[in-house]
C-alpha positions as CSV (number, residue, x, y, z in Angstrom):
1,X,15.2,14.7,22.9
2,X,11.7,16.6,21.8
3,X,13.7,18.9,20.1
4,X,15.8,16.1,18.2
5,X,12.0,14.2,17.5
6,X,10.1,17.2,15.9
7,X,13.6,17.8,14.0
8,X,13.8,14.5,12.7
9,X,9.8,14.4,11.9
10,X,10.0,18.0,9.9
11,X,12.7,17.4,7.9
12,X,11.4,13.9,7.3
13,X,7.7,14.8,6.7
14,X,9.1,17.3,4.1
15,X,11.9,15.5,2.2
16,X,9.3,12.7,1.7
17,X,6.7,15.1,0.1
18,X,9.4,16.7,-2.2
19,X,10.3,12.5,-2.9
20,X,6.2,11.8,-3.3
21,X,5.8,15.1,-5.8
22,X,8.6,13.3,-7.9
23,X,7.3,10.3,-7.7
24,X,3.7,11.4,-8.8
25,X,4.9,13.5,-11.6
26,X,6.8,10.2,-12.9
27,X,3.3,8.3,-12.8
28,X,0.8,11.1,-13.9
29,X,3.0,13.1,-16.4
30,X,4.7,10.4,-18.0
31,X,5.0,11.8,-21.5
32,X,6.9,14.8,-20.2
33,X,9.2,12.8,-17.6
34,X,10.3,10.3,-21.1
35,X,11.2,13.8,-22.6
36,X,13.5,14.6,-19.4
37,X,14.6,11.3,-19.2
38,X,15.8,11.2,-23.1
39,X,18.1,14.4,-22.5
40,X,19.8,12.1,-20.2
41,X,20.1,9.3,-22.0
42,X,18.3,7.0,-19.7
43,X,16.2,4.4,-20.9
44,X,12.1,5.4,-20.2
45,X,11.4,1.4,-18.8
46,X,12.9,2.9,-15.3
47,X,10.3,5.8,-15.2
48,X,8.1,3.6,-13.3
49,X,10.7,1.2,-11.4
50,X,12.0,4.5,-9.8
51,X,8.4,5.8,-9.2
52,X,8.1,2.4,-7.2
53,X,11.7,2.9,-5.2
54,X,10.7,6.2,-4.3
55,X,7.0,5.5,-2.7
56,X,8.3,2.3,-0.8
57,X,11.4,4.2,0.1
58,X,8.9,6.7,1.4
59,X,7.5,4.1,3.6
60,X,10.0,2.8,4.6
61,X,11.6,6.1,5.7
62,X,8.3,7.2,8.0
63,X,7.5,3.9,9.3
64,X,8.7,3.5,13.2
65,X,9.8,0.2,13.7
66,X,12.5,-1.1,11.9
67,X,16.0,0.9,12.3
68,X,17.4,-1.5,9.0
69,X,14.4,-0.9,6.9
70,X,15.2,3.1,7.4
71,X,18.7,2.8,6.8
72,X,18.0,1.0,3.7
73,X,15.7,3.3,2.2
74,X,18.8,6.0,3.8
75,X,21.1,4.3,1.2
76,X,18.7,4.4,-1.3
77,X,18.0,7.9,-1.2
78,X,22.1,8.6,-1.0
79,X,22.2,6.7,-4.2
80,X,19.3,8.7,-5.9
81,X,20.4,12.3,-4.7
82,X,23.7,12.0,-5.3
83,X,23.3,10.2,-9.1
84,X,20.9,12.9,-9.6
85,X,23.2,15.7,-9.0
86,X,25.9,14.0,-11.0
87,X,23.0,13.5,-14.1
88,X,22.6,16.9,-14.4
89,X,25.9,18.6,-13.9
90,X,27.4,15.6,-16.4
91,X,24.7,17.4,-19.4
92,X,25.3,21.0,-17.9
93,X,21.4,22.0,-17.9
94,X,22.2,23.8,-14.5
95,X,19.7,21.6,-12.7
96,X,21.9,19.7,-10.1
97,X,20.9,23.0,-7.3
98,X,17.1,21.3,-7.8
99,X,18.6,18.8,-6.0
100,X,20.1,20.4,-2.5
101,X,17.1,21.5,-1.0
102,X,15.7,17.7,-0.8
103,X,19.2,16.5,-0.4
104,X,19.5,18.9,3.0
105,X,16.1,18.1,4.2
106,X,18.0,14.4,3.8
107,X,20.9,14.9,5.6
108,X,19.0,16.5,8.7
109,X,16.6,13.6,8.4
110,X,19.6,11.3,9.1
111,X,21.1,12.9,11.1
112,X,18.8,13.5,13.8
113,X,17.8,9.2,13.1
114,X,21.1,8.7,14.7
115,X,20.7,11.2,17.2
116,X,17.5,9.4,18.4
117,X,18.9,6.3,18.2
118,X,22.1,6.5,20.0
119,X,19.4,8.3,22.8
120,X,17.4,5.1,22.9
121,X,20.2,2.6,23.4
């Protein structure tokens, strides 16, 4: 069960700094992140939107009480990884393995939720 906690709090801890660095580098670097986000052919009014998702899904990830509030923020992050990986392999820029190291620090993350939860009940 210690094991399973400092698992859980590791991958966690370090999935949402990966997430946070993203986030920051969509407020502080805008001008660069529009440039990304043209190659793509997104629109740049979601720059900040997505900035926002990520922080509260941050929050909502680390915080303790609420098992729905972190499986929200779990689906959240599902949808944002895995339209991420499809982003860059649909415009071939050989990005998308950017995306597994936050992606497995994701998985573990939710994995060992469960873990601790089916423990508790």
């Amino acid at each position: 069960m210690k094991r399973d906690r400092i698992i859980f709090w590791i991958a966690s801890g370090l999935f949402s700094l990966m997430l946070l660095g993203g986030a920051m580098m969509y407020i502080f670097d805008h001008e660069n992140v529009i440039k990304m986000f043209e190659v793509f052919g997104f629109p740049a009014y979601i720059i900040y939107p997505m900035a926002f998702a990520k922080l509260l899904g941050i929050g909502l990830l680390l915080q303790p009480k609420s098992q729905t509030l972190r499986q929200w923020a779990y689906a959240g992050f599902m949808i944002n990884l895995t339209l991420a990986i499809i982003a860059h392999v649909s415009i071939g820029d050989g990005e998308a393995v950017g995306v597994i190291p936050p992606f497995a620090l994701f998985i573990v993350s939710m994995i060992f939720n469960a873990k601790l939860n089916r423990t508790k009940a």
